[in-house]
Backbone as a ProteinNet text record, in pm:
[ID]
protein_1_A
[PRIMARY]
XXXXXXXXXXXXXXXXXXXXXXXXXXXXXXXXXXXXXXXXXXXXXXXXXXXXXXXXXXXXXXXXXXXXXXXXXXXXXXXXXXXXXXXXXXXXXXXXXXXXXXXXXXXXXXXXXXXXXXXXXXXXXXXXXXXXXXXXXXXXXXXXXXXXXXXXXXXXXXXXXXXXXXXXXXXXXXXXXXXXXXXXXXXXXXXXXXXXXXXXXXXXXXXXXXXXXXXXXXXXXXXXXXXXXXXXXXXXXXXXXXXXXXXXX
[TERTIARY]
-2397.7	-2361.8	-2219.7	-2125.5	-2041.1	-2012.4	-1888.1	-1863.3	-1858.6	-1813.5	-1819.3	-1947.4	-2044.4	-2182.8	-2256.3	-2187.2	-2249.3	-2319.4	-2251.1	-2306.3	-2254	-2327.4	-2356.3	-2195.1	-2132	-2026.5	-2036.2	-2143.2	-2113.4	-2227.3	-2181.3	-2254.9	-2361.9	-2486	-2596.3	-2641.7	-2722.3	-2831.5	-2917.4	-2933.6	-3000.9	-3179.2	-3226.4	-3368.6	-3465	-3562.8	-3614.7	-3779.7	-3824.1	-3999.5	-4009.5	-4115.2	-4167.1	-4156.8	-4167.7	-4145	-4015.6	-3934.2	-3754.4	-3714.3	-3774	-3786.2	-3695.4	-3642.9	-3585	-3678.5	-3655.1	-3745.1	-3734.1	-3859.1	-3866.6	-3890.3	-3821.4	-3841.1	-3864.3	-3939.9	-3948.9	-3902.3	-3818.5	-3747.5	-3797.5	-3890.9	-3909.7	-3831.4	-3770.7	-3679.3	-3663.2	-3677.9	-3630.6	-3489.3	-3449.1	-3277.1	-3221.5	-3197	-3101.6	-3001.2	-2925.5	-2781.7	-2839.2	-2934	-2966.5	-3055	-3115.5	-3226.3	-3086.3	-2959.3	-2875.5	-2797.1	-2765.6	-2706.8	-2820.1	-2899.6	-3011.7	-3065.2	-3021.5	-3042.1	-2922.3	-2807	-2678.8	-2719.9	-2759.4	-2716.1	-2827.1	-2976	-3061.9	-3036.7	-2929	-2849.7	-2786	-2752.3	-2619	-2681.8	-2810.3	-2872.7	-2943.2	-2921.9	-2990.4	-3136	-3149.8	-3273.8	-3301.8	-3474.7	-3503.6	-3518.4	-3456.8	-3519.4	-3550.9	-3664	-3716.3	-3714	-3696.8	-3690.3	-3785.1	-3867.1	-3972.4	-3899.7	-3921.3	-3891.2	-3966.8	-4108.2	-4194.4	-4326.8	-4407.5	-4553.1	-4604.2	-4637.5	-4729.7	-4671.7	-4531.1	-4439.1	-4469.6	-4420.6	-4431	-4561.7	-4702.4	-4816.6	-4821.7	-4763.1	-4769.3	-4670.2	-4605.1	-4471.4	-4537.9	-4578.4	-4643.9	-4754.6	-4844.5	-4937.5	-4856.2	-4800.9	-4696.3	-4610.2	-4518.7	-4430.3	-4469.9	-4550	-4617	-4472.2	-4417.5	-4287.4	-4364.3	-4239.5	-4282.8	-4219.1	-4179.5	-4161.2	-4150.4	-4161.7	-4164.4	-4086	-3967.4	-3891	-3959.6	-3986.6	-4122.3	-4063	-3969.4	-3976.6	-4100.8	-4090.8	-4235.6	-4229.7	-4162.4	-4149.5	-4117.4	-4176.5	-4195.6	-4236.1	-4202.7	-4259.6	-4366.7	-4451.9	-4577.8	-4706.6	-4698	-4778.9	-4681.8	-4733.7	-4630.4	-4644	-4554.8	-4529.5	-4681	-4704.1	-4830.5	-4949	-4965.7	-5061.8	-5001.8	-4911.8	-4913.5	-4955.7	-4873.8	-4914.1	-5051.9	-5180.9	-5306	-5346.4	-5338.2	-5358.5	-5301.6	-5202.8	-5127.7	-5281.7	-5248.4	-5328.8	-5486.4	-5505.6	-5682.1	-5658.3	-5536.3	-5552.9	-5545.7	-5575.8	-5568.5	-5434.6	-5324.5	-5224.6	-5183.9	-5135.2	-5074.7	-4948	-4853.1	-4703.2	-4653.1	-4534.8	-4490.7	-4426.8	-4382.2	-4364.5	-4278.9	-4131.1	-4039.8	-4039.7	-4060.8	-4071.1	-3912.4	-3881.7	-3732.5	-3833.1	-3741.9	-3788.2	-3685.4	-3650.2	-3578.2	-3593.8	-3717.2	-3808.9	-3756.2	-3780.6	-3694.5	-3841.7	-3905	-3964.3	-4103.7	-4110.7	-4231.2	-4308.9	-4401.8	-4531.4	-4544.3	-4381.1	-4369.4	-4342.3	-4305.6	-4287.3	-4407.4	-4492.7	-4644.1	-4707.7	-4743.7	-4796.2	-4796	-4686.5	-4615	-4693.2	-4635.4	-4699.3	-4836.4	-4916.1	-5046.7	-5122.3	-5063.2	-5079.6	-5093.3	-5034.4	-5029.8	-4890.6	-4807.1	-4635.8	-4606.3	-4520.8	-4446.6	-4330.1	-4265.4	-4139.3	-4056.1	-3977.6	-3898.8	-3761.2	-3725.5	-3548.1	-3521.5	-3486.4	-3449.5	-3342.2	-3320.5	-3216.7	-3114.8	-2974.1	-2918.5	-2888.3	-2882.9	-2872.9	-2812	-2733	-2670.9	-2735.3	-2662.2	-2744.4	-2763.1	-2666.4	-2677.8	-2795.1	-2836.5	-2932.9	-3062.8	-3083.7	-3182.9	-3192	-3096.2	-3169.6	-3141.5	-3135.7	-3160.3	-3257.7	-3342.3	-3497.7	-3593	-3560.2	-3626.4	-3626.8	-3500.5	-3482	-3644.1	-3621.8	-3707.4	-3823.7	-3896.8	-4018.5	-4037	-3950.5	-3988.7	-4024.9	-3934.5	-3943.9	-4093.5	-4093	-4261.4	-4383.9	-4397.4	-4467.6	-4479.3	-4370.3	-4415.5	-4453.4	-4561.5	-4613.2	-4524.4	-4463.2	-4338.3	-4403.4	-4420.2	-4429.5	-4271	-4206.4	-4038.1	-4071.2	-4162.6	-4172	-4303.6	-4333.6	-4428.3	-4561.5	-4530.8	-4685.2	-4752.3	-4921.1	-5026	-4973.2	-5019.7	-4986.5	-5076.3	-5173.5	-5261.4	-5231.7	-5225.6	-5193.4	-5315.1	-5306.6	-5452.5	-5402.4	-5458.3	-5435.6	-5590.4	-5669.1	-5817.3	-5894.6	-5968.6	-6030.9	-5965.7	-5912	-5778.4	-5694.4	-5725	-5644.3	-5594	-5463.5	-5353.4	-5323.6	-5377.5	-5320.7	-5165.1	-5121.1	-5002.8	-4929.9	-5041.2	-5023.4	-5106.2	-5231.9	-5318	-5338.8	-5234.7	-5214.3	-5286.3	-5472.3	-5554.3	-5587.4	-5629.2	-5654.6	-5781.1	-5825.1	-5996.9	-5951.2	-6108.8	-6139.3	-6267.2	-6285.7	-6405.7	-6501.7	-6434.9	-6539.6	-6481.1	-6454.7	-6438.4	-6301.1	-6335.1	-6166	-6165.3	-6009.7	-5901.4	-5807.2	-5797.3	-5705.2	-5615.8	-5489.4	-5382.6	-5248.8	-5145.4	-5061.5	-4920.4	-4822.8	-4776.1	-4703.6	-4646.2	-4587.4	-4684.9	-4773.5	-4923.3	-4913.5	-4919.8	-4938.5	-4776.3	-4732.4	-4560.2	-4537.3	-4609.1	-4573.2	-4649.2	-4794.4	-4943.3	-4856.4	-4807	-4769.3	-4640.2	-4556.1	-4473	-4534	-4621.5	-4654.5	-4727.9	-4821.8	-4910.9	-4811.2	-4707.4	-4570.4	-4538.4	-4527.5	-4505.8	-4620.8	-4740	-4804	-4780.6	-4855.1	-4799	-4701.5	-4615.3	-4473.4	-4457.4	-4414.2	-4364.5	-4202.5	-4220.7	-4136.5	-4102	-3979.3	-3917.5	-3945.4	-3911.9	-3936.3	-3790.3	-3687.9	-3564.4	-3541.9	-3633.3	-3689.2	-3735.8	-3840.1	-3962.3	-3876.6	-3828.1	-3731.9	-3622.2	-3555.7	-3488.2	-3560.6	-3667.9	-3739.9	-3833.1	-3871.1	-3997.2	-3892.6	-3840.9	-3760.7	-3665.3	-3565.3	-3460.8	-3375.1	-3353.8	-3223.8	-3235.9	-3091.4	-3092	-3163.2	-3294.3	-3361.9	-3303.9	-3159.5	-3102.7	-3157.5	-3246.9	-3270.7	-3407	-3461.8	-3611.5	-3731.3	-3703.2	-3850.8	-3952.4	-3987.5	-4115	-4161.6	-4156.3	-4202	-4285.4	-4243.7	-4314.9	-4438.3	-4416.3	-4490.4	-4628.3	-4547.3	-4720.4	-4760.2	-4707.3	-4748.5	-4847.2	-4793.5	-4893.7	-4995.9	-5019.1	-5162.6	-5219	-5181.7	-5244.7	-5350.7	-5261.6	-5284.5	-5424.5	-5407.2	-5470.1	-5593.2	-5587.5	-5715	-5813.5	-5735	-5829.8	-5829.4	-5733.3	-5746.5	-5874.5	-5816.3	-5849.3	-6017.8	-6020	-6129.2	-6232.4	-6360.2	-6498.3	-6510.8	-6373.6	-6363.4	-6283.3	-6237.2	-6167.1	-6052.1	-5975.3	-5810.6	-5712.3	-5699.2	-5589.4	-5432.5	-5359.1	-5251.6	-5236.3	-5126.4	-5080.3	-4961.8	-4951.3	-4808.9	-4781.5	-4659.6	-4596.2	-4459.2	-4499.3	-4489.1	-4300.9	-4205.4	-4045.5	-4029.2	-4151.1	-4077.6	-4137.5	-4185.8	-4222.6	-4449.5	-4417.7	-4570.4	-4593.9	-4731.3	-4781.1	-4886.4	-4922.2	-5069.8	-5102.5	-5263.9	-5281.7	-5443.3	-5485.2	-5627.4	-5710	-5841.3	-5917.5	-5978.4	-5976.2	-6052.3	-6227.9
-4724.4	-4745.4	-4794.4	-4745.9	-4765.5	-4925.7	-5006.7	-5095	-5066.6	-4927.5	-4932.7	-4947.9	-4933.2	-4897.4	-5025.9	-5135.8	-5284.3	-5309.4	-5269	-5314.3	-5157.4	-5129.5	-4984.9	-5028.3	-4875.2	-4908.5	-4918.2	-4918.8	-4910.1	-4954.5	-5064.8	-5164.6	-5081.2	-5102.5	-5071.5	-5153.2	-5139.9	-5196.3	-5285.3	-5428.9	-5523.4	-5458	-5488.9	-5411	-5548.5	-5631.2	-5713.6	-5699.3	-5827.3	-5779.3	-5801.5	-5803	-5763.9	-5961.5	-6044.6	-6189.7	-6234.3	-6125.7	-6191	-6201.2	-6220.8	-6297.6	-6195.7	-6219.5	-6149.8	-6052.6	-5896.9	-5823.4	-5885.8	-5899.4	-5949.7	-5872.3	-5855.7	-5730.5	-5762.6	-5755	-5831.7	-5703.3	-5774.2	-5660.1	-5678	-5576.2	-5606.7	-5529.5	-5601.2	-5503.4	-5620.1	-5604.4	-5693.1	-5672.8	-5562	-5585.2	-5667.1	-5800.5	-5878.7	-5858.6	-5785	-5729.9	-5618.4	-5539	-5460.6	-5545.1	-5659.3	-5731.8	-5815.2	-5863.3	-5917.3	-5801.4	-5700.6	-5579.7	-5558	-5521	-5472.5	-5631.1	-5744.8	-5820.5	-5866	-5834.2	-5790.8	-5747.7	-5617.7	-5551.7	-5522.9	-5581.8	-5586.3	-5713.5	-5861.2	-5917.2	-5931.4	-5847.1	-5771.9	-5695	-5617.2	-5617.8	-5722.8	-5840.5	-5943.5	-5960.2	-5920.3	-5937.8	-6013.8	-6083.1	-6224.2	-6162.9	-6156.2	-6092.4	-6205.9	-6173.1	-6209.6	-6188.1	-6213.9	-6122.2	-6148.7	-6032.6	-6063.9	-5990.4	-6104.9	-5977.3	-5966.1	-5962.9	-5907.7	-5887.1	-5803.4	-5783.5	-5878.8	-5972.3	-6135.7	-6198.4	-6215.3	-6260.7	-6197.4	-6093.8	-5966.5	-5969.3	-5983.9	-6004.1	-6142.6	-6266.7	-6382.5	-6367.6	-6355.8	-6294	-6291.6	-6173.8	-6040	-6129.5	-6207.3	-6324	-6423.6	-6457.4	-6576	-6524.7	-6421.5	-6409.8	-6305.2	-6214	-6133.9	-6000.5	-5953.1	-5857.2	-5753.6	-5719	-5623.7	-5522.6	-5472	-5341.5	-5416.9	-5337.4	-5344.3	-5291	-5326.1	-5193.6	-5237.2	-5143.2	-5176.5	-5095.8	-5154.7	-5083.2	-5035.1	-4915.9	-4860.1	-4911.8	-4964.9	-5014.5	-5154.9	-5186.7	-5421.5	-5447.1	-5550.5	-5601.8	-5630.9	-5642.1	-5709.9	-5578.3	-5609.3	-5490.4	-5369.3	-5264.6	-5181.4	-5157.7	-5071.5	-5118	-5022	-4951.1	-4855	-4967.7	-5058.5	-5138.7	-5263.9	-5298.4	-5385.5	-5308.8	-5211	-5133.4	-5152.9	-5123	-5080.7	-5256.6	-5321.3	-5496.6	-5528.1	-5468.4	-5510.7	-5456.7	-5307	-5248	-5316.5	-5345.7	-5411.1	-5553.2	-5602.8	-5709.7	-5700.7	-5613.2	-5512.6	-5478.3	-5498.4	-5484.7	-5337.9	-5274.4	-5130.5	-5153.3	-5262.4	-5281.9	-5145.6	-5080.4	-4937.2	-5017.8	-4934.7	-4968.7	-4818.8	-4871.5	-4789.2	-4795.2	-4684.6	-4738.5	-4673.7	-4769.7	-4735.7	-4699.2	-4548.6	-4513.4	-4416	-4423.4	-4401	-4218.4	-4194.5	-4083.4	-3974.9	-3885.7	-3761.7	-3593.9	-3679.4	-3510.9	-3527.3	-3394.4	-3396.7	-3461.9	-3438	-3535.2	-3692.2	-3734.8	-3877.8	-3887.5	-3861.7	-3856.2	-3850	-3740.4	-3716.3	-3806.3	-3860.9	-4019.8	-4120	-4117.7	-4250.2	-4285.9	-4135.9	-4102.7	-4113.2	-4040.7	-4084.8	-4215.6	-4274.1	-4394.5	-4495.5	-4450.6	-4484.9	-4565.3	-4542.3	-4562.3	-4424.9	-4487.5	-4437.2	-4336.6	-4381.2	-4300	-4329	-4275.9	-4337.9	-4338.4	-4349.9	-4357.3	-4347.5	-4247	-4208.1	-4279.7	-4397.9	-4443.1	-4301.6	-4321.7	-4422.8	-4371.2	-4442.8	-4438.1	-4499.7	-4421.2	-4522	-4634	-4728.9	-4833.8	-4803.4	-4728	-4700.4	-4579.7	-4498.4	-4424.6	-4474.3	-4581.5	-4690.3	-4785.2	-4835	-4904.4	-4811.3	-4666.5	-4581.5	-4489.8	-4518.9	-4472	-4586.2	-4689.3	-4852.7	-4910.5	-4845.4	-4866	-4791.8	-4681	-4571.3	-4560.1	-4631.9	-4663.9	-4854.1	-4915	-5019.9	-4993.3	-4910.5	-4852.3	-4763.7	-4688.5	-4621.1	-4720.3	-4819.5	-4881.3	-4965.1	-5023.7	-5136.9	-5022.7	-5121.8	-5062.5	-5038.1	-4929	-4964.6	-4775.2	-4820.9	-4661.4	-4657.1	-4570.4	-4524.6	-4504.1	-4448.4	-4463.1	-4497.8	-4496.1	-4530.6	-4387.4	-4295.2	-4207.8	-4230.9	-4181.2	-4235.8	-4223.3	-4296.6	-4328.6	-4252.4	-4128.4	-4098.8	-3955.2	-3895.6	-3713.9	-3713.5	-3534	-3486.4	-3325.7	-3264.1	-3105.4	-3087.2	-2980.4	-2954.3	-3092.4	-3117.5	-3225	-3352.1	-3371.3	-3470.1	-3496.9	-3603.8	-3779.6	-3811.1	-3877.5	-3972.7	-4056.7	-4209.9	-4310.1	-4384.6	-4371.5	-4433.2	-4578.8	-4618	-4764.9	-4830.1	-4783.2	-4839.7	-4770.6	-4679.7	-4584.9	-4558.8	-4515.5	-4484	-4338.8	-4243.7	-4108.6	-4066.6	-3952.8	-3907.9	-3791	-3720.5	-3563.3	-3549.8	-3463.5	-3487.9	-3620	-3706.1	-3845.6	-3930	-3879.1	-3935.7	-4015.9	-4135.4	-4189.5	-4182.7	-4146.1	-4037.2	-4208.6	-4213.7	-4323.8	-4272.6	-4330.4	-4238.7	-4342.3	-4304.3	-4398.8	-4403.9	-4480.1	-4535	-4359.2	-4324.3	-4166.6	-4062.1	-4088.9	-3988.1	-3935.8	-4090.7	-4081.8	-4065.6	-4078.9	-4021.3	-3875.7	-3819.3	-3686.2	-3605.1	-3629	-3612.6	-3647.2	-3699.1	-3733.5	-3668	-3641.6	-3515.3	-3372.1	-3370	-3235.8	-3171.8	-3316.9	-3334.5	-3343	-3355.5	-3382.7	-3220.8	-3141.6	-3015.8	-2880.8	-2941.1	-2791.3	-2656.9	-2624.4	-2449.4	-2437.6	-2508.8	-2474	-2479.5	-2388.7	-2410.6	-2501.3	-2611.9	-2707.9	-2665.2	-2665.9	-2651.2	-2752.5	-2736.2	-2865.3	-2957.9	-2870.4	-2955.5	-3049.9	-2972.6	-3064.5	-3177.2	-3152.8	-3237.9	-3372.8	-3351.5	-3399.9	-3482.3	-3469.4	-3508.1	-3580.8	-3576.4	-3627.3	-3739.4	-3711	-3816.4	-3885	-3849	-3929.5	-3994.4	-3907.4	-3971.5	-4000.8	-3912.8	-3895.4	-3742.2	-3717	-3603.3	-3620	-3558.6	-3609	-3527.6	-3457.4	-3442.6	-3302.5	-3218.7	-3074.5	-3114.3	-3182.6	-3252.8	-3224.8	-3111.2	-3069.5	-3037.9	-3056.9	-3108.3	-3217.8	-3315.4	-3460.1	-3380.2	-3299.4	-3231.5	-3142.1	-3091.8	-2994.4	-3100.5	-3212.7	-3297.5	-3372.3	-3423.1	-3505.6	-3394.3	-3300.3	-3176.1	-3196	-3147.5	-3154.3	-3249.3	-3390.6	-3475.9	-3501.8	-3504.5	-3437.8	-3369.4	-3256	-3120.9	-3190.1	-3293.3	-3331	-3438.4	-3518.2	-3609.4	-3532.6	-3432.5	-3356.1	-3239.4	-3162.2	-3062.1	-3012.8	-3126.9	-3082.1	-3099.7	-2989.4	-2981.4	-2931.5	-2849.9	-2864.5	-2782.3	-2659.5	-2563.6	-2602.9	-2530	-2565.8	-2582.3	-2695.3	-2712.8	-2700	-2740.3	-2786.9	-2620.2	-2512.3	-2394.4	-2378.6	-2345.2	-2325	-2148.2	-2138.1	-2014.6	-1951.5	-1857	-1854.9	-1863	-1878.3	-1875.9	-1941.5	-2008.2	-2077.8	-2254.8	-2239.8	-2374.9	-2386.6	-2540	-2588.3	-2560.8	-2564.6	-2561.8	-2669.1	-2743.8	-2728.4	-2668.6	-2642.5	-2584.5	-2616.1	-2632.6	-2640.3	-2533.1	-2623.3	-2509.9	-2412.4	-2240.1	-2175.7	-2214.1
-3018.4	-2878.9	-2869.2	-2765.2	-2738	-2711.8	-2744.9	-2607.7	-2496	-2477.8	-2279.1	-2205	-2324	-2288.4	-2275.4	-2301.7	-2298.6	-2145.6	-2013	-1912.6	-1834	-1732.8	-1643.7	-1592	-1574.7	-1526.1	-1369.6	-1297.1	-1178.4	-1124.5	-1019.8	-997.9	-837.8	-881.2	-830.5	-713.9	-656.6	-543.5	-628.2	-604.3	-672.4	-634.9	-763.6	-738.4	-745.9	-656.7	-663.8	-632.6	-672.3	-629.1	-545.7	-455.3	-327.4	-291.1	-345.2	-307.4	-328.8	-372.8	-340.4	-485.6	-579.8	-732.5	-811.3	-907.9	-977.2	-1072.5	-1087.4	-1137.2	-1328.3	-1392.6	-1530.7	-1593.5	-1741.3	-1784.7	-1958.6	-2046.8	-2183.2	-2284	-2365.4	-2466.7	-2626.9	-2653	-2797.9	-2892.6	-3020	-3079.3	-3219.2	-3322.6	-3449.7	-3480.3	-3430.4	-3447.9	-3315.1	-3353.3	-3236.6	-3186	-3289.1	-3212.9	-3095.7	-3126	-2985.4	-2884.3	-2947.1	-2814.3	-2742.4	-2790.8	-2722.6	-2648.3	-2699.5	-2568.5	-2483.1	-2506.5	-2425.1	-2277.1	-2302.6	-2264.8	-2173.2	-2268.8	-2150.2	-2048.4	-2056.9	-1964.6	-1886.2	-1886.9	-1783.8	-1713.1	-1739.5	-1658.3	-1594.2	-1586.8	-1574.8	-1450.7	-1469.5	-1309.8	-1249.5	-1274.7	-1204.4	-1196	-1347.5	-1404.5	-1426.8	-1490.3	-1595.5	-1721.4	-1821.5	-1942.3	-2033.2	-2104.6	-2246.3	-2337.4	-2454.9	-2588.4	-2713.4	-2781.6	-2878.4	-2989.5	-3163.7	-3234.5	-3329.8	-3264.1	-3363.7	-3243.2	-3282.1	-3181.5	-3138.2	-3231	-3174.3	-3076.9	-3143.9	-3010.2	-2923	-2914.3	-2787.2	-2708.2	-2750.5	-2722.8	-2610.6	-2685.6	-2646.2	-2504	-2489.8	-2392.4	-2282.3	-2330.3	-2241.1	-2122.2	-2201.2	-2139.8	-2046	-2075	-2037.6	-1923.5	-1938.3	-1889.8	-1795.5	-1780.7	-1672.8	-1637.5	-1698.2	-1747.6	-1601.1	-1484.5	-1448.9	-1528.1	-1679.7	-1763.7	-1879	-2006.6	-2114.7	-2176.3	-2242.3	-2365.7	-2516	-2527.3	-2678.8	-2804	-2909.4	-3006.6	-3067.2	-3128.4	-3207.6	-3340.2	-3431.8	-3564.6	-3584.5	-3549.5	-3603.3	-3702.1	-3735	-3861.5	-3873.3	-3795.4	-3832.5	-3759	-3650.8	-3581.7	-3528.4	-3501.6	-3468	-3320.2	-3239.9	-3083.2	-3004.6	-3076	-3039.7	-3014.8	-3100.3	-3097.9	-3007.4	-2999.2	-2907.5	-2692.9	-2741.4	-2622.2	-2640.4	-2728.6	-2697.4	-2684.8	-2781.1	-2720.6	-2555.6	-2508	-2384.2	-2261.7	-2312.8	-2229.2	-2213.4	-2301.3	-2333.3	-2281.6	-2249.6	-2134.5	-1991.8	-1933.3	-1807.9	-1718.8	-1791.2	-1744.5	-1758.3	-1638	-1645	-1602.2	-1665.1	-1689.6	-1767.1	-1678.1	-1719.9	-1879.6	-1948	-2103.7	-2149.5	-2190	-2235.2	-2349.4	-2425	-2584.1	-2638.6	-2732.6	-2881.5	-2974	-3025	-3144.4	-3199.3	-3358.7	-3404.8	-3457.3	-3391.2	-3438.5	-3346	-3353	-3252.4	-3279	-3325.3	-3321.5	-3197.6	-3161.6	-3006.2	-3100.3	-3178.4	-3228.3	-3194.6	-3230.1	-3182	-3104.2	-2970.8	-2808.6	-2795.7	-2806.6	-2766	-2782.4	-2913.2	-2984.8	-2863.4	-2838.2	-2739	-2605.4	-2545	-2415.8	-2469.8	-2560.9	-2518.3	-2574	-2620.2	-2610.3	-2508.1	-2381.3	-2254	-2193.1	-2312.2	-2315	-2142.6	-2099.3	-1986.6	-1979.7	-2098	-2108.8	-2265.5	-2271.2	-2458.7	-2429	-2559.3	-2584.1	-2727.1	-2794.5	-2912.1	-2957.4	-3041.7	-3118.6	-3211.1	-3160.5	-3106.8	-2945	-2860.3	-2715.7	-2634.7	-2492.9	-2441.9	-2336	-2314.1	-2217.8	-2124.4	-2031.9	-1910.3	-1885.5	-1972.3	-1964.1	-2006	-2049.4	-2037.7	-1928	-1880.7	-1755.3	-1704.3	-1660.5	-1539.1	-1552.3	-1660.9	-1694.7	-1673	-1696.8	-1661.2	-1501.9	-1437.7	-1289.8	-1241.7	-1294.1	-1247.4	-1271.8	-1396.6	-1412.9	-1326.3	-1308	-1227.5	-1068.7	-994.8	-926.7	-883.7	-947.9	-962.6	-950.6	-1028.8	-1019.3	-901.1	-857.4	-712.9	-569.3	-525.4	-421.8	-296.3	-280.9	-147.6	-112.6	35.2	97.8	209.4	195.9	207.8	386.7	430	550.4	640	765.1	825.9	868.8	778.3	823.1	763.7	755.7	751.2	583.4	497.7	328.2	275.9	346.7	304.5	258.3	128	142	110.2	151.6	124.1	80.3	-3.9	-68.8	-102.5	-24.6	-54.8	-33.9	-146.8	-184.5	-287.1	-288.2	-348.3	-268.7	-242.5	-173.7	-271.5	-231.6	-277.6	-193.6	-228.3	-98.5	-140.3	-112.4	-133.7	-112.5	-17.6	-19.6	-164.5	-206.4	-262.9	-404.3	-422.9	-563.8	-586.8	-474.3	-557.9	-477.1	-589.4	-564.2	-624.5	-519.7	-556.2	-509.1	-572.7	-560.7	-534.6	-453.3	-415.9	-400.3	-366.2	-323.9	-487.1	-576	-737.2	-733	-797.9	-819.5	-898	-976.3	-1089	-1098	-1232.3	-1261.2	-1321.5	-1268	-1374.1	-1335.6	-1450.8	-1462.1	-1389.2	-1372.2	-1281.2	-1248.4	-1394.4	-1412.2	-1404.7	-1396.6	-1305.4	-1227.6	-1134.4	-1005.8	-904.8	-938.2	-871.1	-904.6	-1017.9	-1005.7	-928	-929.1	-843	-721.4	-718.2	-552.1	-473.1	-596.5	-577.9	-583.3	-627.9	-618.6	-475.8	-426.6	-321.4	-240.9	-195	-140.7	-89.1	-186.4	-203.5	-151	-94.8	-168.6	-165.1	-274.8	-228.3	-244.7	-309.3	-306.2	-468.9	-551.2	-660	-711.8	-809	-794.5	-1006.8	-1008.6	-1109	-1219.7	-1370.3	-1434.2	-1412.1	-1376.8	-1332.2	-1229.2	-1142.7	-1002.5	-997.6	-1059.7	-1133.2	-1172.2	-1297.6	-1354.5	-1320.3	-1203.1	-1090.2	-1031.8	-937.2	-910.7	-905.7	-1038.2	-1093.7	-1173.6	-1294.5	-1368	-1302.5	-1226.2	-1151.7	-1206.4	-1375.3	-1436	-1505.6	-1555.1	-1634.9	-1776.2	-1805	-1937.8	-2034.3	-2022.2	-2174	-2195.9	-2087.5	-2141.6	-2230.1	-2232.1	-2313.2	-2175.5	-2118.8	-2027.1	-2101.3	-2219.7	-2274.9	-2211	-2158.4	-2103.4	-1951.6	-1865	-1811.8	-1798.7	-1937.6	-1939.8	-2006.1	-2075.7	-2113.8	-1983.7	-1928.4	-1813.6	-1732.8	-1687.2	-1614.3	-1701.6	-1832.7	-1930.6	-1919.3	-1885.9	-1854.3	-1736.6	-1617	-1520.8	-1480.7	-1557.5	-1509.7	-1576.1	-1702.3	-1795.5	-1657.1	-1559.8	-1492.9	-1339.1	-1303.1	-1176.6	-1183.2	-1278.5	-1250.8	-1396.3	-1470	-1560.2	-1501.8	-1537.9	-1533	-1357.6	-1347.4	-1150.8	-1154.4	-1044.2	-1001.7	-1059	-1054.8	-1107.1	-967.5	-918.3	-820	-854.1	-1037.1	-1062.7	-1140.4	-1109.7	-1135.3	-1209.4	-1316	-1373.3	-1287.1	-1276.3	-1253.8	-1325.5	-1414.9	-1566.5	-1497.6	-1589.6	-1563.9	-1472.6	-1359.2	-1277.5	-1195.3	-1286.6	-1248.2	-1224.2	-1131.9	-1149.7	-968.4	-904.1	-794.8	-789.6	-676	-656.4	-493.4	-477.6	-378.1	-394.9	-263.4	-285.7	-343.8	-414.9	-500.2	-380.9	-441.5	-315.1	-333.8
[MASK]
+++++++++++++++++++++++++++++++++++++++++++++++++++++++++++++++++++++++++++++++++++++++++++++++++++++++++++++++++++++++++++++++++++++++++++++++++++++++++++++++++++++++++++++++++++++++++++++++++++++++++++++++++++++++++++++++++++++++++++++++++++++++++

């Protein structure tokens, strides 16, 4: 990483929680020289940050400190970040969780994500394209509806409430994660309309992911596994050009 890359060059809209508080964000990483940049520069947005450099720590944190996001290295010394994710998760917290990993091949992206990780960042990386993937998974997660119509979509038999992030099909509630349910909700946003993975991408991520529209195409599989299994197919790829949904006939 660059020095220029120590703090975003361009100063942003302060992002806070819904009680005024400064958004908290816990950084796990055993290399300190990156938990002290990385700690820069989520100060630097008028953050609270924490720092773990090992899982237990990170575990203990996590209890304590109530992190609305996580940056989770995958390689610690003691436990590795997969398992702290699955300990995090098994304390009922669905805190979005950015994982570092030094790893670059889809198997380990895939791993991540289904682990119930949110998003990644391939070492080595710049900062500013980390907190503007972290903006964007903090963002996703807090409950804020952008305007005043009913918070309710509807496509066929599948609701999306938007005040209450919770969505059903046919009478069934579908649990899905913070990056689930924002794309489900972009799509329900859309129907009938075919939406690009660049779109998508734009969209849901809310940065340029580097030409890596693989992250799309698994999130849809996901998707389609709690929407559309054992049940008509509502979620449509359209081959060269993107994804649909539309109610089942």
């Amino acid at each position: 990483m660059a020095s220029s890359d120590i703090a975003p060059r361009v100063a942003r809209t302060p992002m806070r929680r819904a009680d005024g508080s400064p958004i908290r964000v816990l950084v796990v990483d055993d290399e300190a020289t990156l938990t002290d940049l990385l700690s820069m520069a989520l100060r630097y947005e008028g953050w609270e940050v924490k720092t773990a450099g090992d899982g237990r720590q990170a575990l203990a944190l996590a209890r304590e400190f109530k992190p609305d996001a996580i940056v989770l290295d995958i390689m610690l010394p003691d436990i590795d970040g997969l398992q702290v994710l699955q300990r995090v998760r098994a304390d009922g917290t669905d805190t979005p969780v950015l994982f570092l990993t030094a790893k670059d091949s889809l198997d380990d992206r895939i791993t991540g994500l289904t682990a119930g990780g949110d998003d990644y960042v391939t070492k080595p990386f710049s900062l500013e394209e980390l907190v503007a993937r972290l903006r964007g998974l903090i963002r996703r997660s807090l409950v804020a509806v952008v305007d005043e119509t009913d918070p309710i979509i509807t496509v066929g038999d599948l609701s999306l409430d938007e005040d209450s992030h919770e969505v059903f099909r046919a009478g069934e509630p579908i649990e899905l994660t913070a990056t689930e349910f924002e794309l489900l909700r972009y799509l329900m946003r859309n129907p009938r309309r075919v939406l690009s993975k660049a779109q998508i991408l734009d969209r849901v991520w809310s940065y340029d992911f580097g030409g890596k529209s693989s992250v799309v195409e698994i999130y849809i599989s996901y998707l389609r596994r709690k929407i559309d299994a054992g049940r008509t197919p509502m979620i449509h790829t359209v081959r060269g050009a993107g994804y649909m949904i539309k109610p089942a006939p």
